[in-house]
N, CA, C and O atoms as a MOPAC input file, in Angstrom:
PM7 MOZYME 1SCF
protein

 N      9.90000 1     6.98600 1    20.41900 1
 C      9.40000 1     5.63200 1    20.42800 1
 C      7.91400 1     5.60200 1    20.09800 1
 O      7.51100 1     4.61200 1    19.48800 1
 N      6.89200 1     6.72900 1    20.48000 1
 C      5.93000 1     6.84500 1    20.39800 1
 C      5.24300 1     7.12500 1    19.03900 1
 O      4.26000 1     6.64700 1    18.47400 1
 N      6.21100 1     8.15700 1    18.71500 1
 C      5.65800 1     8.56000 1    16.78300 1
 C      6.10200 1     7.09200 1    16.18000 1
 O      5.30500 1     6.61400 1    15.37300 1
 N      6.90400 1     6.56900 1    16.38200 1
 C      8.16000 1     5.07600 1    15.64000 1
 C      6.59100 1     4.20100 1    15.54100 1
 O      6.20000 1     3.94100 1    14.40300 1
 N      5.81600 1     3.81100 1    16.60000 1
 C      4.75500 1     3.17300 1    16.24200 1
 C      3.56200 1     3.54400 1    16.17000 1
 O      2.73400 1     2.63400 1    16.11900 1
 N      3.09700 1     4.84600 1    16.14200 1
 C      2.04300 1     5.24900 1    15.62600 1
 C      2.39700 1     5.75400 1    13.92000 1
 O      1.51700 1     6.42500 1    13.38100 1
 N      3.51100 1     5.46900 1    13.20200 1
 C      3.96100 1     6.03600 1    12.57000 1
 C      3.80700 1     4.17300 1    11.51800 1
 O      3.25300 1     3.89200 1    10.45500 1
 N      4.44700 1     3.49900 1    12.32500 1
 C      3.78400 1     1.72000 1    11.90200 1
 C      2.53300 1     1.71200 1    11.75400 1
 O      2.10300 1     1.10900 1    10.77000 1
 N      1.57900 1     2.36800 1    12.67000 1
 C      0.16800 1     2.17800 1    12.47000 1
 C     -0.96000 1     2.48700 1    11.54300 1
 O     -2.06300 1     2.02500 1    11.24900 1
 N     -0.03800 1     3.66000 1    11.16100 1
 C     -0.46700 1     4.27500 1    10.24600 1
 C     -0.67900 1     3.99700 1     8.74500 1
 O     -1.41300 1     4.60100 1     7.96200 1
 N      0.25000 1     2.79300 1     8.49100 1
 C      1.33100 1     2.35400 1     7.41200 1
 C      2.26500 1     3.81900 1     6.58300 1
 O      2.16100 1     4.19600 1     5.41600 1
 N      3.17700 1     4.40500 1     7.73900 1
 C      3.49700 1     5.73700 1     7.17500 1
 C      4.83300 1     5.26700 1     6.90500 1
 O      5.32800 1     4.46300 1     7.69600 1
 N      5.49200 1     5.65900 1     5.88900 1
 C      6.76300 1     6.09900 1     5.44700 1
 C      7.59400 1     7.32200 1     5.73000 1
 O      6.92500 1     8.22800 1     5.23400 1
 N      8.50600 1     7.76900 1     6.16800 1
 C      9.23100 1     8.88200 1     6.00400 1
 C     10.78400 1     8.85200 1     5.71700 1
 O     11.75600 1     8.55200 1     6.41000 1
 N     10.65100 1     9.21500 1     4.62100 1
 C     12.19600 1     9.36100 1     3.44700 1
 C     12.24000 1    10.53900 1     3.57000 1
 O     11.27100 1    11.16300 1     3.13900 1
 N     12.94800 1    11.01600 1     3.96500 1
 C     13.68500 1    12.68100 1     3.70400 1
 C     12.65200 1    13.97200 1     3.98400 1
 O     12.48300 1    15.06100 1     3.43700 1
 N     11.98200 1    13.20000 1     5.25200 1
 C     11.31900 1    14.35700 1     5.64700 1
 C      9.60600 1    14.46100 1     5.04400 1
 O      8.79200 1    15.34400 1     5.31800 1
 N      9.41100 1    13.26700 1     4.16400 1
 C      8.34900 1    13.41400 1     3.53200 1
 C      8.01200 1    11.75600 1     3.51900 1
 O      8.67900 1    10.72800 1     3.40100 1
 N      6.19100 1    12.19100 1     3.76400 1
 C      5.70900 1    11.19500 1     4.37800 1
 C      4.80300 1    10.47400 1     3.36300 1
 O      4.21700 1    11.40200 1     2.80500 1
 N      4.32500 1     9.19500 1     2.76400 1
 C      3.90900 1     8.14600 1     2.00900 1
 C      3.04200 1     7.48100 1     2.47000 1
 O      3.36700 1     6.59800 1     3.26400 1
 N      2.31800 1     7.58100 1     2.29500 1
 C      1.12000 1     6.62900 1     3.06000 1
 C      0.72400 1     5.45200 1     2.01800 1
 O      0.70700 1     5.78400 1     0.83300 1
 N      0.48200 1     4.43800 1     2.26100 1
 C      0.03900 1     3.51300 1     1.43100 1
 C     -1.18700 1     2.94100 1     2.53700 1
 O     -1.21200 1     2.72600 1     3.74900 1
 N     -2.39100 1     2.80100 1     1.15600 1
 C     -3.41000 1     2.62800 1     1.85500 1
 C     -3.90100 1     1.35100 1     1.50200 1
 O     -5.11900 1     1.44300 1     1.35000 1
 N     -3.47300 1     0.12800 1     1.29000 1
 C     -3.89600 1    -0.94500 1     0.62400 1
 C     -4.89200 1    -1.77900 1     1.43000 1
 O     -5.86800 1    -2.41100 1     1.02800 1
 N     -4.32400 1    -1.60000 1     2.88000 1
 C     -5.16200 1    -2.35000 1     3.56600 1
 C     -6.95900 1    -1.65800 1     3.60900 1
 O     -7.89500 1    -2.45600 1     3.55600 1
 N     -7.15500 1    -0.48900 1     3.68500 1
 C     -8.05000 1     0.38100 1     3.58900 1
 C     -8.77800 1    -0.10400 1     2.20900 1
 O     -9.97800 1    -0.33700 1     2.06600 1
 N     -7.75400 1    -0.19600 1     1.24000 1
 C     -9.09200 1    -0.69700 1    -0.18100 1
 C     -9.50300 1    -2.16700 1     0.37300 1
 O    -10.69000 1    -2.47800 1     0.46300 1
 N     -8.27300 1    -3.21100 1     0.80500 1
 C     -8.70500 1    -4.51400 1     0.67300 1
 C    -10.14300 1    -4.71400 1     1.96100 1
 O    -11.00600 1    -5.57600 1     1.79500 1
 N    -10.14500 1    -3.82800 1     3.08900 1
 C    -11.39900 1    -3.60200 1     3.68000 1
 C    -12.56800 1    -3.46200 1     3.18900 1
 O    -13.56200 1    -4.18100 1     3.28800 1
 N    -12.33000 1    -2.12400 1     2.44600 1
 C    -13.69600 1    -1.71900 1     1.56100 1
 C    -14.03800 1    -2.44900 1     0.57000 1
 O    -15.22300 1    -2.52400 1     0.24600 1
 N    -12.92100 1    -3.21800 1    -0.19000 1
 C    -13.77000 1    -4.37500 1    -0.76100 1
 C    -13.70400 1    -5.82000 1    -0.73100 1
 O    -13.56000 1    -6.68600 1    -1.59400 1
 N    -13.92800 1    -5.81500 1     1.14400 1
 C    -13.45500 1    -6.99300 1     1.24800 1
 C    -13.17500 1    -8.11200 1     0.70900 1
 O    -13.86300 1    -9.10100 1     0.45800 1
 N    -12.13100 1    -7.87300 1     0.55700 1
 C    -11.04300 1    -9.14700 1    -0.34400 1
 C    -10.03400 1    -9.61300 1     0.34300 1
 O     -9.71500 1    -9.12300 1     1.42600 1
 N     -9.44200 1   -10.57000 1    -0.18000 1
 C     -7.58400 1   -10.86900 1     0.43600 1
 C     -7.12300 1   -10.67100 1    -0.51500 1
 O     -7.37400 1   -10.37900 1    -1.68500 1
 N     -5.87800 1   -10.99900 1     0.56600 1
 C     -4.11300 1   -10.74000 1    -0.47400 1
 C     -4.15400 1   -11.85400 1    -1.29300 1
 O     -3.81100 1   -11.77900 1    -2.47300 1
 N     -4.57000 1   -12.96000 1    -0.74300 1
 C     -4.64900 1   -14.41100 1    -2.05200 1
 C     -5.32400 1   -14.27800 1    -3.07700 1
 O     -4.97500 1   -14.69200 1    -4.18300 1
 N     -6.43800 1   -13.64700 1    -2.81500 1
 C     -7.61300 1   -13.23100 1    -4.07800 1
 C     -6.92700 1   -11.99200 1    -4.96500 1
 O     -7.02900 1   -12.04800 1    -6.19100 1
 N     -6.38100 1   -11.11800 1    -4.47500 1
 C     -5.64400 1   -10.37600 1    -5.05400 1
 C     -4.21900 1   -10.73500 1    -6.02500 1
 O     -3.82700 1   -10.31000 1    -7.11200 1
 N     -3.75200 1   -11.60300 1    -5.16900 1
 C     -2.73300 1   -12.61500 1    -6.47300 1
 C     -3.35100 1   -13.14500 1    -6.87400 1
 O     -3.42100 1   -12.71800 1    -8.02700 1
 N     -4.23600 1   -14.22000 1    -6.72600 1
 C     -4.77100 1   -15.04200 1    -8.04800 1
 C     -5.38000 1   -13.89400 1    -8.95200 1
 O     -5.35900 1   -14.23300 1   -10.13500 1
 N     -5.80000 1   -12.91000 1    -8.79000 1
 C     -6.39900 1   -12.50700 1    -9.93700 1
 C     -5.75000 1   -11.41800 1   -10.74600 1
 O     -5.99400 1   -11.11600 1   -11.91400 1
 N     -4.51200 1   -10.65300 1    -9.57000 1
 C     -3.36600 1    -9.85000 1   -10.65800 1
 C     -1.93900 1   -10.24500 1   -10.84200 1
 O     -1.04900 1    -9.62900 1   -11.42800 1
 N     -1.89300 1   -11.50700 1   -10.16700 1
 C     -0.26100 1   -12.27300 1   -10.05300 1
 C      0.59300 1   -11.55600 1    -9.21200 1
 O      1.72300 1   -11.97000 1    -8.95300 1
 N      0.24400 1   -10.74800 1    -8.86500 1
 C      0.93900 1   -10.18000 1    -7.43700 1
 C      1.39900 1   -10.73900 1    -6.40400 1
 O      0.58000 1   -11.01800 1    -5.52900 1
 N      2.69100 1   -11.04200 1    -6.20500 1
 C      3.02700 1   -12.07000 1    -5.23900 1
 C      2.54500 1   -11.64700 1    -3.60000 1
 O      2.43300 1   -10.53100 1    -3.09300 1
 N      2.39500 1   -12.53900 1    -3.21800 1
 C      1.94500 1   -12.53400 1    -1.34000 1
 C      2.87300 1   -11.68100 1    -1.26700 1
 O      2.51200 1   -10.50600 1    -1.19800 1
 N      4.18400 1   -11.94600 1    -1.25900 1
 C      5.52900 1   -11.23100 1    -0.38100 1
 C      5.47100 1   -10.17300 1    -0.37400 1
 O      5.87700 1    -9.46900 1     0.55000 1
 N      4.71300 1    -9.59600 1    -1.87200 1
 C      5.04400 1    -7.75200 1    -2.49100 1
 C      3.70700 1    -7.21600 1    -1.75300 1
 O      3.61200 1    -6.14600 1    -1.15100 1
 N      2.92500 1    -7.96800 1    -1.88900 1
 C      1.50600 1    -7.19300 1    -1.04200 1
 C      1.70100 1    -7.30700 1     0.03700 1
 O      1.93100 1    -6.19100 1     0.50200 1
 N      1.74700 1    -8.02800 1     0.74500 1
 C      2.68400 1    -8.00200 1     2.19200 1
 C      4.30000 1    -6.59000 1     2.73800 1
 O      4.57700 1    -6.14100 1     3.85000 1
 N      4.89300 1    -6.36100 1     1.51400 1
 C      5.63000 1    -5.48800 1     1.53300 1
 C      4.88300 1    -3.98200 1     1.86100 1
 O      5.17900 1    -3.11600 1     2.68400 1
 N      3.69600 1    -4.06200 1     0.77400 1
 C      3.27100 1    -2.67700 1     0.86500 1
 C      2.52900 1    -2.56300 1     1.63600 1
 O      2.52300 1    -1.42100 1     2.09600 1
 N      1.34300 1    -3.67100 1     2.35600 1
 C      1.26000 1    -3.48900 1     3.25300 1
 C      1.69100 1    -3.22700 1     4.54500 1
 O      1.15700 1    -2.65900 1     5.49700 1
 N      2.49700 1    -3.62500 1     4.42300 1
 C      3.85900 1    -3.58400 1     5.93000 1
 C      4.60000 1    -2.12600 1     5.78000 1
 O      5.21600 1    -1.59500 1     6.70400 1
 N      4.45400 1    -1.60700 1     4.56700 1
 C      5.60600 1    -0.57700 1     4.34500 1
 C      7.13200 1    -0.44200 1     4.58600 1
 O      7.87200 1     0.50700 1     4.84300 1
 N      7.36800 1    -2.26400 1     4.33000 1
 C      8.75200 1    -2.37300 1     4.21700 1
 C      9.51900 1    -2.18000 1     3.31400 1
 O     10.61100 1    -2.74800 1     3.32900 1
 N      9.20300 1    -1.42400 1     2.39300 1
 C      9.77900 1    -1.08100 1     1.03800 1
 C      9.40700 1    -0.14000 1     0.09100 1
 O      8.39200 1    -0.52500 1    -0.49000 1
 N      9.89600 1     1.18400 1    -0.40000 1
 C      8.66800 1     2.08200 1    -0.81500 1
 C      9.06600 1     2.23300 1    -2.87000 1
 O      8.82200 1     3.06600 1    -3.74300 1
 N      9.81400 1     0.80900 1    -2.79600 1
 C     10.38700 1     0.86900 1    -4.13400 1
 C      9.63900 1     0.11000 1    -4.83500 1
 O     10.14200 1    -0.90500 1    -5.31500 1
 N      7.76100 1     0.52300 1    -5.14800 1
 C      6.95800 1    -0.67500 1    -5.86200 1
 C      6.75000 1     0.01900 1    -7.06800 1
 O      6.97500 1     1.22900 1    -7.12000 1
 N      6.28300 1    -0.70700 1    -8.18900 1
 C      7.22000 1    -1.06800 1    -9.48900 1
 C      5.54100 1    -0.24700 1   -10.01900 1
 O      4.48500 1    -0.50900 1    -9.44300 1
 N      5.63800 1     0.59400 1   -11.02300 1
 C      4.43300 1     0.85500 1   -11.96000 1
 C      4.03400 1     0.13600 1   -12.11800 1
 O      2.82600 1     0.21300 1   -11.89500 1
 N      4.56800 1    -1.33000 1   -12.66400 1
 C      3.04100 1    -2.22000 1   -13.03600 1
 C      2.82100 1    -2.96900 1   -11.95500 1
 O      2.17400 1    -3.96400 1   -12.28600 1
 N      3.08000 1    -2.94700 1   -10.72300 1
 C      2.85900 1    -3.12700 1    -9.57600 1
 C      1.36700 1    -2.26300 1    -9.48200 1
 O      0.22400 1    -2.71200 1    -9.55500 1
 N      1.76000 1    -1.07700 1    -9.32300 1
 C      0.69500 1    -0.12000 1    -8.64900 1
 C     -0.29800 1     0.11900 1   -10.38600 1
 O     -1.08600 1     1.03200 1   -10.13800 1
 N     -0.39800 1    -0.09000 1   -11.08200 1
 C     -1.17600 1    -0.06500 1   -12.36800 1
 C     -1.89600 1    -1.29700 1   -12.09000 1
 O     -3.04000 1    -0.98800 1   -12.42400 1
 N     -1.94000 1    -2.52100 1   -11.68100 1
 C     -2.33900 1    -3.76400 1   -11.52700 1
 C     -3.23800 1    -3.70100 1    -9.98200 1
 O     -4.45100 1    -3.89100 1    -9.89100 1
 N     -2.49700 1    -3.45000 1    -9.07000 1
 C     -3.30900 1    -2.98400 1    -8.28200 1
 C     -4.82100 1    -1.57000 1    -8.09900 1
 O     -5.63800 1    -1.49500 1    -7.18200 1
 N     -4.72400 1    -0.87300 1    -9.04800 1
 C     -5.59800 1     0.50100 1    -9.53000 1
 C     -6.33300 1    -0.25200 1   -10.80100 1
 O     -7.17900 1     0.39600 1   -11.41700 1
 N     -6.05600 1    -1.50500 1   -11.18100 1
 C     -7.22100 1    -1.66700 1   -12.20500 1
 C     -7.80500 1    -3.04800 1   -11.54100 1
 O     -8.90100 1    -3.39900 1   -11.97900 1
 N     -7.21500 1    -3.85400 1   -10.55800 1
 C     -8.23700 1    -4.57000 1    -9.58500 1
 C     -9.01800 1    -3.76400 1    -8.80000 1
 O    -10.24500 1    -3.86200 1    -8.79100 1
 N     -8.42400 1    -2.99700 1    -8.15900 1
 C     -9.74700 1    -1.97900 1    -7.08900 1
 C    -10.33700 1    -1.13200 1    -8.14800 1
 O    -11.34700 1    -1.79500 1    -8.38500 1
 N    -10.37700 1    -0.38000 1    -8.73900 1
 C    -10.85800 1    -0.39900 1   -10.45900 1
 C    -10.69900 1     1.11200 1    -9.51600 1
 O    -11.82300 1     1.58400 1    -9.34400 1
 N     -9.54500 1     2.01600 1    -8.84100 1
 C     -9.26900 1     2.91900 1    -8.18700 1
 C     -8.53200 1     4.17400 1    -8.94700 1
 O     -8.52300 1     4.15700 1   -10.17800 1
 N     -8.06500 1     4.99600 1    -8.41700 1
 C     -7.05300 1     5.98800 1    -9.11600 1
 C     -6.00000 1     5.68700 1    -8.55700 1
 O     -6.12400 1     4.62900 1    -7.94000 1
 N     -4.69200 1     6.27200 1    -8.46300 1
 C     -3.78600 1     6.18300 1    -7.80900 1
 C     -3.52300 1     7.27700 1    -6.19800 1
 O     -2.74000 1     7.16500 1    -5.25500 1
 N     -4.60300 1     8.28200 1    -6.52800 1
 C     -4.62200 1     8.59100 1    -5.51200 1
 C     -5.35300 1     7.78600 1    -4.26300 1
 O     -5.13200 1     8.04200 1    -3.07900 1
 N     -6.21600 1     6.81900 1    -4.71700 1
 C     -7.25000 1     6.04100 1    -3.42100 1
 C     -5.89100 1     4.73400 1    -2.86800 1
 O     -6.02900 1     3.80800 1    -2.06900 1
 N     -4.66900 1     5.14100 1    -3.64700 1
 C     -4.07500 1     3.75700 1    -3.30900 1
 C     -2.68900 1     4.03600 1    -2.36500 1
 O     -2.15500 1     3.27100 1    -1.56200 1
 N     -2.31700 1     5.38200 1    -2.74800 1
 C     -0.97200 1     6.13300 1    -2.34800 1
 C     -1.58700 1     7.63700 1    -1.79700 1
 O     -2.45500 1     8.31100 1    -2.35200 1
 N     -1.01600 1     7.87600 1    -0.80400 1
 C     -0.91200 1     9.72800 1    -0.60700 1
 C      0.01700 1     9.79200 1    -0.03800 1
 O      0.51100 1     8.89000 1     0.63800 1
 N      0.66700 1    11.47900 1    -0.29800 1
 C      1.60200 1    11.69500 1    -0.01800 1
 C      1.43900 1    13.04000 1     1.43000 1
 O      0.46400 1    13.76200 1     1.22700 1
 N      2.03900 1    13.31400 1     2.42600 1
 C      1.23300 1    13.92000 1     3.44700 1
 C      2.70100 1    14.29900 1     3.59200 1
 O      3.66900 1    13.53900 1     3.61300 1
 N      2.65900 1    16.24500 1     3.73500 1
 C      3.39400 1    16.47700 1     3.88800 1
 C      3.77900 1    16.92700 1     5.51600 1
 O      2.90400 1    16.70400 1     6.35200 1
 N      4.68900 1    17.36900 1     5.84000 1
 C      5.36900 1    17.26200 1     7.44400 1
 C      4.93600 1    18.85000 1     7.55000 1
 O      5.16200 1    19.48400 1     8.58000 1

């Protein structure tokens, strides 16, 4: 129960033993922005940034994550890591 929500807190994923981190909230901090400012300016719907933030879904789309890495003007590593067990 204890890893289950430090594992939420984290925004961690684990599929098959291997762990996903999505760090979106961490860029939208550092450059403080929102999720609204972030759709109006890459059409990114609320729901999907909300998804990855939440890490309710680890099925986001290349031009998903290409759109997001040329608003934070980032790599793909400052946006995703992968942390192994």
């Amino acid at each position: 129960m204890i890893s289950h929500k430090i594992s939420q807190a984290c925004n961690i994923n684990v599929y098959n033993n291997k762990m996903i981190v999505f760090k979106l909230d961490d860029l939208i901090w550092q450059h403080r922005t929102t999720a609204e400012d972030i759709n109006n300016k890459t059409g990114i719907g609320k729901s999907t940034l909300s998804t990855i933030r939440n890490n309710k879904n680890i099925n986001i789309s290349v031009h998903t994550l290409n759109k997001l890495c040329k608003y934070f003007d980032c790599k793909i590593s400052d946006l995703i890591e992968y942390i192994p067990d």
